[in-house]
C-alpha positions as CSV (number, residue, x, y, z in Angstrom):
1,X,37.4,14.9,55.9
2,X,37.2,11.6,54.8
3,X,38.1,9.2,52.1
4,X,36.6,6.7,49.7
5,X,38.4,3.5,52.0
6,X,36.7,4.6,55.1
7,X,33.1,5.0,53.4
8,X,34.1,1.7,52.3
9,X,34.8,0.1,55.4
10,X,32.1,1.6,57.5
11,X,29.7,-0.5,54.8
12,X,31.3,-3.2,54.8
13,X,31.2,-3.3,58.7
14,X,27.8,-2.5,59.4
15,X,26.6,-5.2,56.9
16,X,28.7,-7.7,58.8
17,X,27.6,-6.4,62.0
18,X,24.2,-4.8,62.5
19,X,22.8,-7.5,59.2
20,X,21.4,-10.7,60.2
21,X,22.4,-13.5,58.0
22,X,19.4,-14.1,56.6
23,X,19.2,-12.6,52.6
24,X,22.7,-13.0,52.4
25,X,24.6,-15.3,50.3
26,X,24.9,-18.5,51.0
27,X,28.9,-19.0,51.2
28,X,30.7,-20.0,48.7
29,X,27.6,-20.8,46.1
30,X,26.6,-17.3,45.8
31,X,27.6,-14.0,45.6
32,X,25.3,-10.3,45.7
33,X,26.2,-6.7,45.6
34,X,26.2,-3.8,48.4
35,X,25.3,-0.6,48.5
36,X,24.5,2.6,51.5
37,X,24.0,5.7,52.0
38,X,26.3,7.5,54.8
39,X,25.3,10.4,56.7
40,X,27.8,12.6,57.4
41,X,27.8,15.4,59.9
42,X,30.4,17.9,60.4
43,X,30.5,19.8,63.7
44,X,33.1,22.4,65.3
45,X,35.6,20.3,67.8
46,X,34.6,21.9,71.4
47,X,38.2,21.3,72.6
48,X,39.2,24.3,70.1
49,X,36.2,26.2,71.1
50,X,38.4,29.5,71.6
51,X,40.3,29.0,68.4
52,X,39.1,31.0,65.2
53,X,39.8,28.2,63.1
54,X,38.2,25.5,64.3
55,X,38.9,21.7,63.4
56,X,36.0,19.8,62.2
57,X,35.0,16.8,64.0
58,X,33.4,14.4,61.3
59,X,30.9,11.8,62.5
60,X,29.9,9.2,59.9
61,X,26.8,6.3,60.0
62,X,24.9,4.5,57.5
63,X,21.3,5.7,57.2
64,X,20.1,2.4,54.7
65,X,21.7,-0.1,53.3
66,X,20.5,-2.9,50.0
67,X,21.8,-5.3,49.0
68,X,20.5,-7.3,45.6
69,X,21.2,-8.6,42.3
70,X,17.6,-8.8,40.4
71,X,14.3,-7.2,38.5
72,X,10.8,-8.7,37.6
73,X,9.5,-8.3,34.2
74,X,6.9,-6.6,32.7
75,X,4.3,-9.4,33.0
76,X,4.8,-9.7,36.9
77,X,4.8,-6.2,37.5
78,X,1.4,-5.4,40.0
79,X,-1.5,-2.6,40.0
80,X,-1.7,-3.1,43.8
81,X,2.1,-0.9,44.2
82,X,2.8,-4.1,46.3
83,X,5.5,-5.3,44.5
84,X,9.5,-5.0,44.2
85,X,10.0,-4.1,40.4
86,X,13.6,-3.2,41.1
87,X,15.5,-5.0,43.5
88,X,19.4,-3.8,42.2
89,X,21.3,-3.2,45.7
90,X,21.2,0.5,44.5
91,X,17.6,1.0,44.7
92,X,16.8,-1.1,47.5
93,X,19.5,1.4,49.1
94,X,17.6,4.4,48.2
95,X,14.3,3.3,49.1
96,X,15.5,2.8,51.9
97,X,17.0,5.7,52.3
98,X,13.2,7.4,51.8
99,X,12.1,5.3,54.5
100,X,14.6,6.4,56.8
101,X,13.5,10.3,55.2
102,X,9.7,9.7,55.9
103,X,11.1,8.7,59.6
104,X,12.8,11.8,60.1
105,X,9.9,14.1,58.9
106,X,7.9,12.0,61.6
107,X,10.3,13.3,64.4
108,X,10.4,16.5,62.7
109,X,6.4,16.9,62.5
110,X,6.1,15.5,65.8
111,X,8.6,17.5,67.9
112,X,9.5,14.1,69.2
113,X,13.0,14.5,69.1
114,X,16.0,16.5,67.2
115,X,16.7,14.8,63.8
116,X,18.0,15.6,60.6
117,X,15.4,18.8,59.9
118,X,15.0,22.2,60.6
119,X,11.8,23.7,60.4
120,X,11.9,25.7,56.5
121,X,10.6,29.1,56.1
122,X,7.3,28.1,54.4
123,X,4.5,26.4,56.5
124,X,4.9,22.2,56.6
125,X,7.8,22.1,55.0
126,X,11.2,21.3,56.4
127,X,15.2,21.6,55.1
128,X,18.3,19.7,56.1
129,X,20.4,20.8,58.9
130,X,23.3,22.9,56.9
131,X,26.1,20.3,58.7
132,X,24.6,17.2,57.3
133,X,25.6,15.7,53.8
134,X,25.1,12.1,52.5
135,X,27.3,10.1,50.4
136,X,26.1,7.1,48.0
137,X,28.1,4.0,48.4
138,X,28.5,0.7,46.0
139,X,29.9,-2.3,45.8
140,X,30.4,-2.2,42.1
141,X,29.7,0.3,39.3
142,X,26.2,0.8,38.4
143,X,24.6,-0.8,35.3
144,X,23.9,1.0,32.1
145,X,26.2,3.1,30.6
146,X,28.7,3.5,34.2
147,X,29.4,-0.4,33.3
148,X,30.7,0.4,29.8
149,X,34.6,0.8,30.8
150,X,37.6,0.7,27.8
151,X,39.7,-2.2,27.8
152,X,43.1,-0.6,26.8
153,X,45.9,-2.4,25.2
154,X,49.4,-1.4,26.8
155,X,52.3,-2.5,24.0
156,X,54.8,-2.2,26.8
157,X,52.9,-4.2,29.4
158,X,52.1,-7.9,29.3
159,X,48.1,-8.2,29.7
160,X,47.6,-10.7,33.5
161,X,44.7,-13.3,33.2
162,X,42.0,-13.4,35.8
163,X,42.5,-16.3,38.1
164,X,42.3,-16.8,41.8
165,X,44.7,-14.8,42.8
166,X,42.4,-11.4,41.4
167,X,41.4,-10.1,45.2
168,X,45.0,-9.6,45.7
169,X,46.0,-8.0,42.2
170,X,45.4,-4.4,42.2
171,X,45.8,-4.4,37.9
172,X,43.8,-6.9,37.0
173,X,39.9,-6.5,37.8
174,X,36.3,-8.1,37.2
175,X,33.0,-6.9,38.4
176,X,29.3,-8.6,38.1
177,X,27.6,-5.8,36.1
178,X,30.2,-6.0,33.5
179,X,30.9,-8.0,30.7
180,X,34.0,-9.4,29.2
181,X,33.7,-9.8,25.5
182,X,34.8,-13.3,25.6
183,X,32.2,-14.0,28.8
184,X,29.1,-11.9,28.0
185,X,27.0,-11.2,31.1
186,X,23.5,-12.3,31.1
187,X,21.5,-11.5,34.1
188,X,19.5,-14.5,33.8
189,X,22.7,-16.6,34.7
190,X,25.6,-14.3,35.4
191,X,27.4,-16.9,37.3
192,X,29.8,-18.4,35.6
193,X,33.9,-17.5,35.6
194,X,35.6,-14.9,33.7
195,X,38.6,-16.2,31.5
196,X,39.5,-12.8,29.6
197,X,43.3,-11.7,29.9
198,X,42.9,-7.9,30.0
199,X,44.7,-4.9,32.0
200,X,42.4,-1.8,32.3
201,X,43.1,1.6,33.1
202,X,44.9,3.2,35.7
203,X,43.4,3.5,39.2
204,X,42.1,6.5,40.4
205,X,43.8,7.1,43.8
206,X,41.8,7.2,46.9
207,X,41.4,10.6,47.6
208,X,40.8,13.0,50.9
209,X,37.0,14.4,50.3
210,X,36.7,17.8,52.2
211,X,33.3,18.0,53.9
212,X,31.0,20.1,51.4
213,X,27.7,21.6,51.7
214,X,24.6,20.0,50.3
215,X,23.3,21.9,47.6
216,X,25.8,23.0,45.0
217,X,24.2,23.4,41.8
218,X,26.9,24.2,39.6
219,X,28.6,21.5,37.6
220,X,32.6,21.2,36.2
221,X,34.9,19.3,35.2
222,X,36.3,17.1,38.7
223,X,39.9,16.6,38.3
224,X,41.2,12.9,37.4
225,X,44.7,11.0,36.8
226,X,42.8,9.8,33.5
227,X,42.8,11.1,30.2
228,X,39.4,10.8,28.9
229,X,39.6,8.4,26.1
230,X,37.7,9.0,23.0
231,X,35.1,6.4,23.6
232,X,32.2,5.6,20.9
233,X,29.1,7.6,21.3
234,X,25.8,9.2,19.9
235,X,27.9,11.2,17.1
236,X,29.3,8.1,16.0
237,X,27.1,6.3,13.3
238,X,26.1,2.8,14.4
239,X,27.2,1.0,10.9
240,X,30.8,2.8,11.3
241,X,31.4,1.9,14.7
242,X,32.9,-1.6,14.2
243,X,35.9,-0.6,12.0
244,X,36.8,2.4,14.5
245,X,40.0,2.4,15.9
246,X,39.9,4.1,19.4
247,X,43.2,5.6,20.6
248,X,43.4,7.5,24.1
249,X,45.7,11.0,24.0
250,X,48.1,9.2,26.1
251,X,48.5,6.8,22.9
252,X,47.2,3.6,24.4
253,X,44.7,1.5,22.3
254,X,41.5,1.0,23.5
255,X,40.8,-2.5,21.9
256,X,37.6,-3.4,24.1
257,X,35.0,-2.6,26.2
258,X,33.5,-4.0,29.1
259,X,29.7,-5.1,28.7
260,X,26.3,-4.2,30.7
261,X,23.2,-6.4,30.6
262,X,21.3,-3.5,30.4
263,X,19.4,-2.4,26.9
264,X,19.1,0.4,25.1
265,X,15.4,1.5,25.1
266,X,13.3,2.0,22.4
267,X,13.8,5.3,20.7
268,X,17.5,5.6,21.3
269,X,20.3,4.4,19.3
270,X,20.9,0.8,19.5
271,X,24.1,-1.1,20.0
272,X,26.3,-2.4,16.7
273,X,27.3,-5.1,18.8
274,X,30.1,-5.8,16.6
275,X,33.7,-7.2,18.1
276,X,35.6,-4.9,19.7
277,X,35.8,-1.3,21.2
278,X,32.5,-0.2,19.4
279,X,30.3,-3.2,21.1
280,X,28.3,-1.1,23.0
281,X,27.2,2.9,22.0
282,X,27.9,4.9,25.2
283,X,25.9,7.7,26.7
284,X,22.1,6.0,26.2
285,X,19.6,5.5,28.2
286,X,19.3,1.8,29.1
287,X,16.7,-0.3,30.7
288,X,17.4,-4.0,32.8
289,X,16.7,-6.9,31.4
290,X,15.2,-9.9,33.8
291,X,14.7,-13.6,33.5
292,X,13.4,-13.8,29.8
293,X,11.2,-11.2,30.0
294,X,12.0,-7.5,29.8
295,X,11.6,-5.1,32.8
296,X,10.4,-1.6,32.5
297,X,13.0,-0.5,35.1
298,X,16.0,1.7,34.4
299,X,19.6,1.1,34.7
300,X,21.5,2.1,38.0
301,X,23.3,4.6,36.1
302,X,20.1,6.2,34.6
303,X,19.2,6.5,38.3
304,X,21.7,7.5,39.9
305,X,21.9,10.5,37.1
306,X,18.3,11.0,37.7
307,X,18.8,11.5,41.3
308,X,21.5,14.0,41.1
309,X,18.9,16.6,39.1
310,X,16.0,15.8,41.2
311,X,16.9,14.6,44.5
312,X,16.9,11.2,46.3
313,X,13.3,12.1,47.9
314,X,11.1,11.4,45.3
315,X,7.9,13.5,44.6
316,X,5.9,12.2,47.7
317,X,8.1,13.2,49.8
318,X,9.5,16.9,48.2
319,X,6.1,17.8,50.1
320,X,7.1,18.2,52.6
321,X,10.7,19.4,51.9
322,X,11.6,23.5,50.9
323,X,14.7,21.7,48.8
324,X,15.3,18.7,47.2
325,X,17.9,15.8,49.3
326,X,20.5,15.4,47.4
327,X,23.9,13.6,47.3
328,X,27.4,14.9,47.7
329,X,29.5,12.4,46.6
330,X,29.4,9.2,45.3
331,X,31.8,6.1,46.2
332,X,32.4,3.0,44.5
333,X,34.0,-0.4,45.9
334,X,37.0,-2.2,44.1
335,X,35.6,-3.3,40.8
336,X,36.7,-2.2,36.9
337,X,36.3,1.3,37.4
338,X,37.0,4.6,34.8
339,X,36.2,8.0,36.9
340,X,35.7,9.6,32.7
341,X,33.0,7.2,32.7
342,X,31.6,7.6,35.4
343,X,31.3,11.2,34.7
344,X,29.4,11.1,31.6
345,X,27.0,8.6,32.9
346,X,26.5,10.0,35.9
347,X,27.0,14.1,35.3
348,X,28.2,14.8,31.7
349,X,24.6,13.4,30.1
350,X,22.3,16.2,32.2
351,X,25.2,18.8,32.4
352,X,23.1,21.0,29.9
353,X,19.4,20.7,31.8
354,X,18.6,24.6,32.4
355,X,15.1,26.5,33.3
356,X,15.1,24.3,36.8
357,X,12.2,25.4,39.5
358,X,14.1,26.5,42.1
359,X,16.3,25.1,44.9
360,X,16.8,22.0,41.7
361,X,19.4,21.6,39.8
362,X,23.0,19.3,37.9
363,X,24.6,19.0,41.2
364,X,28.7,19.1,41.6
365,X,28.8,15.3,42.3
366,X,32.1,13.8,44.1
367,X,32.6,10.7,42.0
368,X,35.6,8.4,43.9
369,X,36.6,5.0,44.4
370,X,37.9,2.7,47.3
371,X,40.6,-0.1,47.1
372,X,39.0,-2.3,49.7
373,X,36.9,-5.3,48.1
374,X,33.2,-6.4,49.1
375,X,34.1,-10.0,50.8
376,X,30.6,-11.4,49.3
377,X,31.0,-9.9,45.5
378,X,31.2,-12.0,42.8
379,X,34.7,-12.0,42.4
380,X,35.4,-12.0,46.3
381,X,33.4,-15.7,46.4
382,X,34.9,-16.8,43.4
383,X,38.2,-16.3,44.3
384,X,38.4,-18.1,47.6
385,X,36.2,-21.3,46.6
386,X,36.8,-24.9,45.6
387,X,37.1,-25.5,42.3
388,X,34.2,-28.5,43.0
389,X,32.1,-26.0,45.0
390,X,29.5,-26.5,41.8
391,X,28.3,-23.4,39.8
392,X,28.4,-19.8,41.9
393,X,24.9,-17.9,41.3
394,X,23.7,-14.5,42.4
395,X,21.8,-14.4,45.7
396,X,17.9,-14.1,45.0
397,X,17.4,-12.4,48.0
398,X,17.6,-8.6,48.6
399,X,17.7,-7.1,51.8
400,X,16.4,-4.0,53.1
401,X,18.0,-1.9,56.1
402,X,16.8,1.6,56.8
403,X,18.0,3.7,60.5
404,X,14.2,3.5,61.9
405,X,12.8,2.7,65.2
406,X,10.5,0.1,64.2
407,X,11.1,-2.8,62.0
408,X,14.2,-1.4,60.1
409,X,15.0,-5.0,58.5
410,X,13.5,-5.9,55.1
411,X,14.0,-9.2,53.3
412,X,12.5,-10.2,49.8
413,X,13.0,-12.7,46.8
414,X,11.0,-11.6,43.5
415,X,10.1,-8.5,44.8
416,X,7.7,-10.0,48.1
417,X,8.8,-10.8,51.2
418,X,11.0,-14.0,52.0
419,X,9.0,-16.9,52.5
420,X,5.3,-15.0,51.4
421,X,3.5,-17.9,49.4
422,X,1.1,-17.3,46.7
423,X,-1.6,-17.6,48.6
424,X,-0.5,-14.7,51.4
425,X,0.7,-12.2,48.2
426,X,-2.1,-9.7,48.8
427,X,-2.1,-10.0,52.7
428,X,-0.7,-7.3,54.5
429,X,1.9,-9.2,55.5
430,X,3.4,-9.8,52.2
431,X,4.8,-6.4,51.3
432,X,7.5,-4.9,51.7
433,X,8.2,-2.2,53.7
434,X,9.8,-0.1,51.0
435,X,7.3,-1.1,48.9
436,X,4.9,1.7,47.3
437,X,2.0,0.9,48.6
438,X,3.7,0.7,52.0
439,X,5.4,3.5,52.1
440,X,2.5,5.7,50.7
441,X,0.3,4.6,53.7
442,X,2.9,5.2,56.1
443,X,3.2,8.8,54.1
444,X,-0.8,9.7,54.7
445,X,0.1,8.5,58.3
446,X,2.5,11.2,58.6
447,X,0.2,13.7,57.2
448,X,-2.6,12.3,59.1
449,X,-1.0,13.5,62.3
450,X,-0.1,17.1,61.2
451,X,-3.0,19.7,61.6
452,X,-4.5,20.9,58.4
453,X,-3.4,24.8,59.0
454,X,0.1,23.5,59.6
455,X,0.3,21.2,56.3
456,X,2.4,21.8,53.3
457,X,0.1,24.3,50.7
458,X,0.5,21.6,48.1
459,X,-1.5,19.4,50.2
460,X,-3.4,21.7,52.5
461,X,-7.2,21.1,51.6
462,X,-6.9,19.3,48.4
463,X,-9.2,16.1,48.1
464,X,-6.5,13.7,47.1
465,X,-7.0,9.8,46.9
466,X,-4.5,7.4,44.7
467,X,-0.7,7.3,44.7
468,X,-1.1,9.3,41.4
469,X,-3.1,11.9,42.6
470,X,-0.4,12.3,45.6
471,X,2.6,12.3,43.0
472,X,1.4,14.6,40.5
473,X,0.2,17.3,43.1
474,X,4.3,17.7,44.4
475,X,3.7,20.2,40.9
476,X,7.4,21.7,41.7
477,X,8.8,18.3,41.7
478,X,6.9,17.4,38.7
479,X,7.8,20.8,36.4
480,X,11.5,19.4,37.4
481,X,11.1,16.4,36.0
482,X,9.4,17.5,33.5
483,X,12.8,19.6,32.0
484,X,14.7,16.8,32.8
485,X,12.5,14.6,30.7
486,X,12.6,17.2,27.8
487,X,15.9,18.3,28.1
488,X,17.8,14.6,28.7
489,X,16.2,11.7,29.0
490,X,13.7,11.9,26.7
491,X,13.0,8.2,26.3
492,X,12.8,7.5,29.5
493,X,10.2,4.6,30.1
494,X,8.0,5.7,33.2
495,X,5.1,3.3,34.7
496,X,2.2,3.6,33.5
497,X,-0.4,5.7,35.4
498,X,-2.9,2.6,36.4
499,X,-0.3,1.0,38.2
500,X,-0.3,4.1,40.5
501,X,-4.1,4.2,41.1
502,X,-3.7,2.5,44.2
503,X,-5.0,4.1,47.8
């Protein structure tokens, strides 16, 4: 067992503790966002070895851990693979999180040492140890359409304004991927201070989490203290939507919305972006925007939706790998939360995705949230500085950590290593280590050091050069995306196939 407070706390800890401080904020100027991924293992107690029912004993560690704020645009994305496009805290997290994968199949390949793998039943491949699950943490709600939360108005509560006193009110709550309609968020300068007198929703009580296998593929409705309001989406027509009146089933008035930076892409529905409740159009696909020019990289929400179909592996790695990695549960930090809304950004929107290959499929995600604060959010910083402190900015710098042997810390500002000068860009040293041109190498390295008759079949004799060529031969992986893609998230904007020609 454990609960969201604890995931919480073990973050928060380790990126005090085992994080060096350089890529963090500077204090009290700037401000980033946090996110993990926790293994946790769930073993009989051998005290209680003669007992039929024994207790569990629950171990918990962070496996990788991000931390970031910001995207490049199009124009400075990079044929080479040697370049950041995303740096968002949750996909430095999970990129991590493959290194710290790619690792483990090492060991596994190796027979160094006992990891995280079991040897599967088909030759080269491998599966997860059945007492091992991993839980997603963050800081804050992703961006995209998790970040689109109601405003309510409650006639028989007084709304509280934001001030310096909001780490220590529970009813009153800002985040950095948000927007107040009086304070629109920009991510080109999402620093400055939130004035808005709101109250939203209702908390969602920490809850106990019992310990749950890893593949579940089975979706329904999780249980909530909410009432899902009746929030504008796709069915709504986009030149109605700013005269709709939105009213809850437990009569309260939903009279805003908070905002996301992020965009709807071509091909879906805009935004009316009219006053009030029917701003934004929920359920779309949305893409970041970056420093004046537009990024081709999803929003965390279309991610972490996308993950929860196909796995947190990636094709590369699902070589390797009999079933997909997925997560069991996901936990969010103290920020503006709604669990209804993060249910249809997260599960509702790919609840219908049949004809799966198998071992894929709509997992039965744990959505919860903790109490406890990230000390170096937006809101933390901005409630404990001087009012002369001069403007509080987002921390250019993203940082890296993956459970590894070697080199485990990763530092970067626009997407290449801190400090790399223009002049060093295309060295070796001036990529990162979750970069994809890095972490394809160290892939083939893996390979390299498995005998041919004991390789996966996908790869076993093929002549295979580029990233692409790598990618598109994990076929399973690819037919799963595929009915994804059909099924979902149709306009989904993938990169382009040149920028994956590299070897």
């Amino acid at each position: 067992m454990w609960t969201a407070d604890e995931i919480a706390q073990l973050c928060y800890t380790h990126y005090g503790t085992k994080l060096p401080k350089q890529g963090k904020p500077v204090p009290h100027r700037e401000w980033t966002f946090l996110a993990a991924v926790v293994k946790i293992q769930s073993t009989a107690d051998d005290q209680h070895c003669d007992s039929p029912d024994k207790p569990l004993r629950v171990t918990k560690e962070v496996v990788s851990m991000g931390t970031g704020t910001n995207c490049i645009g199009q124009s400075k994305m990079r044929k080479s693979g040697d370049i950041l496009n995303d740096s968002h805290a949750e996909v430095i997290a999970m990129r991590s999180f493959q290194r710290y994968l790619l690792h483990q199949l090492q060991l596994a390949a190796t027979l160094e040492e006992d990891g995280i793998f079991l040897p599967g039943t088909q030759t080269g491949r491998w599966k997860l140890r059945p007492d091992l699950h991993f839980v997603f943490f963050s800081s804050h709600t992703p961006c995209g359409d998790a970040s689109i939360i109601p405003i309510h108005e409650f006639e028989d509560q007084p709304c509280c304004p934001v001030n310096r006193n909001w780490a220590k009110n529970t009813s009153v709550e800002v985040s950095g991927h948000l927007e107040t309609p009086e304070n629109k968020r920009k991510c080109e300068d999402p620093g400055g201070p939130v004035i808005k007198k709101l109250v939203l929703e209702p908390e969602t009580p920490t809850r106990e989490v019992a310990s749950v296998g890893p593949h579940q593929p089975s979706l329904h409705n999780q249980g909530s203290s909410q009432t899902p309001p009746t929030a504008p989406g796709s069915n709504l027509p986009a030149e109605g939507l700013a005269n709709v009146t939105i009213v809850t089933a437990r009569g309260t008035k939903v009279v805003d919305v908070h905002r996301t930076g992020a965009k709807s892409v071509p091909g879906e529905a805009g935004d009316s972006r009219e006053a009030g409740a029917a701003y934004h159009q929920a359920g779309l696909l949305r893409v970041k925007p970056g420093r004046g020019d537009r990024t081709s990289s999803m929003s965390c929400s279309d991610k972490l939706a996308r993950w929860n179909v196909l796995g947190c592996q990636g094709a590369l790695l699902m070589h390797f790998l009999e079933q997909p990695i997925y997560l069991t549960a996901v936990v969010i930090g103290k920020c503006p939360y709604s669990q209804e809304v993060m249910q249809r950004a997260l599960l509702e929107r790919c609840k219908n995705v049949s004809a799966l290959p198998k071992g894929f499929g709509v997992q039965e995600l744990k959505i919860q949230q903790s109490e406890l604060l990230f000390e170096q959010s937006r809101y933390a910083v901005q409630a404990h500085r001087a009012d002369s402190a001069g403007p509080l900015v987002p921390c250019r710098a993203a940082i890296s950590w993956s459970a590894v042997s070697e080199q485990p810390l990763d530092v970067t500002v626009n997407g290449f290593p801190q400090g790399a000068t223009k002049k060093r860009i295309s060295s070796l040293q001036a990529r990162s280590r979750i970069s994809k041109v890095v972490f394809f190498r160290s892939f083939q390295k893996v390979l390299s050091s498995i005998p041919e008759d004991k390789q996966p079949d996908s790869l076993r004799g093929q002549k295979l050069e580029t990233y692409q060529e790598y990618k598109e031969a994990a076929s399973v992986y690819q037919e799963a995306w595929q009915a994804l893609h059909k099924q979902a998230f149709g306009s989904w904007i993938r990169t382009p196939p040149d920028y994956h020609q590299f070897k």
